[in-house]
N, C-alpha and C positions, 0 to 999 in steps of 0.2 A: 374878623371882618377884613383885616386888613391881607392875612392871608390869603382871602377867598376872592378880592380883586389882585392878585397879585396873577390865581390859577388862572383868571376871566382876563388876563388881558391878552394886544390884539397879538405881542409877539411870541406865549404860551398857545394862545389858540391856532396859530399857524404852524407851530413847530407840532404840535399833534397829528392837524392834517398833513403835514409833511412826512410823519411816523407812520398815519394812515398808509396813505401812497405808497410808503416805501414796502412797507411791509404786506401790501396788496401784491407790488412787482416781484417780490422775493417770493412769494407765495406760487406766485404764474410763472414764476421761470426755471422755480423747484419741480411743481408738479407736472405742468405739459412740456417741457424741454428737458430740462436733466434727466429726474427718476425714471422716465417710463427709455430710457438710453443703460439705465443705471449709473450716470457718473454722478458720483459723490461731488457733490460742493465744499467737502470737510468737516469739518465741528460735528455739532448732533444730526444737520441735517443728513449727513453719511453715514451716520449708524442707522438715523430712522429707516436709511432705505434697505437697509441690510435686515432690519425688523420686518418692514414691510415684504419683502418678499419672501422670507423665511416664515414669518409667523404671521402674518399679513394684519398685524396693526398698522393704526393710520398712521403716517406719518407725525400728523398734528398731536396727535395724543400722545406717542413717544416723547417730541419734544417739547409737550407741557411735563412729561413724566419727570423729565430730566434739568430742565429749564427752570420749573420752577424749587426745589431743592439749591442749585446752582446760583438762582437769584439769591434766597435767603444766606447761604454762603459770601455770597459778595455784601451784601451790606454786614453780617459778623466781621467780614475782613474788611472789611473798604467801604465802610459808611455807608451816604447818604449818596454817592453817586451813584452806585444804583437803586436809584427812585421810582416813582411816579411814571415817566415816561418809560423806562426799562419793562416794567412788567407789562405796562400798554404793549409794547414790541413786541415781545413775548405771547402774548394771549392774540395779539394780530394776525403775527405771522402763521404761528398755529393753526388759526381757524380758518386761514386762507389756503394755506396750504391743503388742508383738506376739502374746503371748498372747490377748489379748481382741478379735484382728483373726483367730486362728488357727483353719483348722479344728475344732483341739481344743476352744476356746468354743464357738465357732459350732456344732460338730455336736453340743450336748449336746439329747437330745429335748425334756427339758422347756421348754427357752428357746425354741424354733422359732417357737412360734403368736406369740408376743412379737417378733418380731425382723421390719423391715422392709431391703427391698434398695434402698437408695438408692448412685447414681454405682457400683454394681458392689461396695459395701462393707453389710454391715450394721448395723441398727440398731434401740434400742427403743422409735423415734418418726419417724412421716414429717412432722413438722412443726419448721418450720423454726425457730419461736420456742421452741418446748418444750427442740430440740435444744442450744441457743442459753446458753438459764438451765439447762438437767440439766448440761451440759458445762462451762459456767464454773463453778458452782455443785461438782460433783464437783473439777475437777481443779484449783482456787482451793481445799477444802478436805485435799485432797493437799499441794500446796507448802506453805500453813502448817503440815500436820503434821512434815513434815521438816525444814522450817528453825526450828518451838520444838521438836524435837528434837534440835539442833543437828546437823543436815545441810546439805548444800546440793543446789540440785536440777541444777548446772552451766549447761549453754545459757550464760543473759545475764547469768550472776553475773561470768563475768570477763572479759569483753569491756564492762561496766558499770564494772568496778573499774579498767582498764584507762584508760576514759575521764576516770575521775574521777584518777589518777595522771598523765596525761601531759597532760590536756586540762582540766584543772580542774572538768567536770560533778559536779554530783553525783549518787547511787546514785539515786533516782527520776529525771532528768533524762536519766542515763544507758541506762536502761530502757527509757524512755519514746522515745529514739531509734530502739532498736536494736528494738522489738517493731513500733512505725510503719514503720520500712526493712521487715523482714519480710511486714506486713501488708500496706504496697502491692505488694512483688513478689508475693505469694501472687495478690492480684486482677489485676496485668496479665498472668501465666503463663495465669490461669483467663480471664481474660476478661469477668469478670465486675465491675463494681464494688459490687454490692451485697455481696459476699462482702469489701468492704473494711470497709463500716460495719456489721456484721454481727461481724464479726472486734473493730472498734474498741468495741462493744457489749460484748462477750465478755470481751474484755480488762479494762473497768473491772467488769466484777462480779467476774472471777477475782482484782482489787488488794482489791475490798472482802474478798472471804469469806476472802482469804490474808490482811488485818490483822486479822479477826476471831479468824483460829485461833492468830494471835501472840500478840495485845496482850488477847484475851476484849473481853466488850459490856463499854459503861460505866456500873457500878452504883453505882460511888461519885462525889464531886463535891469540885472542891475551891474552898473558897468564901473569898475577901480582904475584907474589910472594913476601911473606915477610917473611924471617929466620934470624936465628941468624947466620947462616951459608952463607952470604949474599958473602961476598968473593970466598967457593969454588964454589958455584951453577955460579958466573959469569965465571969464569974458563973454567968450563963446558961448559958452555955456547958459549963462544967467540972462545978456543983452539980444544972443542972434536967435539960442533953441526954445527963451523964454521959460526955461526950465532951474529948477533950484539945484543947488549941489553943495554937500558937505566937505568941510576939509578938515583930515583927521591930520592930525603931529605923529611924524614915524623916524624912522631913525634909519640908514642902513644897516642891514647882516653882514655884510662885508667893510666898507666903507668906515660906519659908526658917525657916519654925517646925519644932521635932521636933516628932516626932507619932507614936504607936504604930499599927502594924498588925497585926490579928490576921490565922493562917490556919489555920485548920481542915478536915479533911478528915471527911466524913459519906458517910451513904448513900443512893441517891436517894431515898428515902422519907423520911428526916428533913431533904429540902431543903425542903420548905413549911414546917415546925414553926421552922427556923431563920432563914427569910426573916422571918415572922410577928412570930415574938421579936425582930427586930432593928429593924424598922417600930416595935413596940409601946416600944422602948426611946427609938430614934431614926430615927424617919422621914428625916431627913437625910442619914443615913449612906451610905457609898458601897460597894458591893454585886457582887461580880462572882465568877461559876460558869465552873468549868471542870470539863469532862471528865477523870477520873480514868481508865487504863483497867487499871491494876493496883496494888492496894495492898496492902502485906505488912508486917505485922507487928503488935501487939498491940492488940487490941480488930477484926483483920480477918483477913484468911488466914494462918497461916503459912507461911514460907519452903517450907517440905517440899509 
């Protein structure tokens, strides 16, 4: 019972429709943008196209062929994270994927005058660059939706985990192999090479748009400071920006003096006001902004 309200509740049931969605977009941006271009996305989806047009299996059905195997793999090696939601993503993406290559899309009237016939597949654009960013851009905002859903989209999730386990890579490194291996076979099968950097194009705007729908843009900053003047800047800080700040115990590298550090986290709009104030205190001071890309808790988002 207790289980069974745990599946039913409201923040399991939204991270599904959330897998939903995602795995709808990945599905629309595989079949009417990339493949009918032929650039590989990487992982299975890159091979499936190299199936599909060779041997003209669906896509979908390759990468259940393969996907699901791959799944069973990752739970012998690595548990319970991939669960429940992982196979959902899996059996999703699949079926959309074929979906939006199938008759049943393609014959809907209203989409026809929209739809071009490129390599014997259709599409909502006969240009190659448009196809390029609509398809990274859609199915890069797919995969972030399923994995901050906590999904996984399978392909080169565990054949990545795999590498960083036996071979010490780690999870970008490992990625970054296995979508390169993919992407040069996709171009010596086709014949083509610009269909390799075309593909490698593709690939880094689908890494940006998938950390964008993880980690969100970055609107907060988090700013270190270290002065002599370490007293008024907190002042400043706590009474004028009505902001909180931490002060760590440091030591010089050279010196061997203690010395206070503050660090405070703001919003990009009150990094001029803090730069300003801290020139007008102590021009001396040492100064250094970092990218925040998620901050939770009081006086910013809450957790929920």
């Amino acid at each position: 019972m207790k289980k069974k309200r745990k599946l039913l509740s409201t923040s399991n049931i939204l991270n599904i429709l959330g897998i939903i969605l995602g795995s709808m977009l990945m599905g629309l941006g595989y079949a009417v943008f990339l493949m009918p271009f032929k650039i590989a996305p990487g992982g299975v989806g890159g091979l499936a196209q190299i199936i599909y047009f060779k041997l003209g299996v669906t896509p979908g059905i390759f990468m259940l062929m393969v996907n699901i195997p791959l799944f069973f793999v990752g739970v012998w090696q690595f548990g319970k994270q991939f669960g429940f939601k992982t196979i959902i993503a899996i059996l999703l993406t699949s079926f959309f994927s074929d979906f939006f290559i199938s008759q049943t899309f393609l014959g809907i009237s209203a989409l026809q005058p929209f739809m071009y016939v490129i390599n014997g597949t259709r599409s909502f654009t006969n240009e190659y660059i448009l196809a390029v960013l609509a398809g990274a851009l859609t199915y890069g905002l797919g995969i972030g939706l399923v994995i901050r859903n906590n999904g996984s989209t399978g392909g080169s999730d565990i054949p990545a985990l795999l590498l960083r386990k036996y071979f010490g890579f780690s999870m970008g490194a490992g990625y970054m192999v296995i979508d390169t291996v993919i992407i040069l076979l996709t171009g010596y099968f086709f014949k083509d090479a610009n269909l390799i950097l075309w593909a490698l194009f593709a690939l880094v705007v689908t890494s940006k748009v998938t950390d964008v729908v993880i980690e969100g843009f970055s609107v907060t900053k988090g700013v270190t400071i270290l002065s002599d003047k370490t007293e008024e800047i907190r002042e400043e800080i706590l009474f004028e920006m009505k902001r909180g700040c931490t002060i760590y115990k440091g030591e010089g590298g050279f010196s061997r003096q203690p010395r206070d550090i503050i660090y405070v986290i703001i919003t990009n709009r009150e990094l001029a006001r803090l730069k300003q104030k801290v020139k007008d205190i102590d021009s001396q001071a040492f100064f250094v902004v970092n990218d925040i890309h998620q901050t939770l808790g009081k006086g910013f988002r809450n957790f929920e």
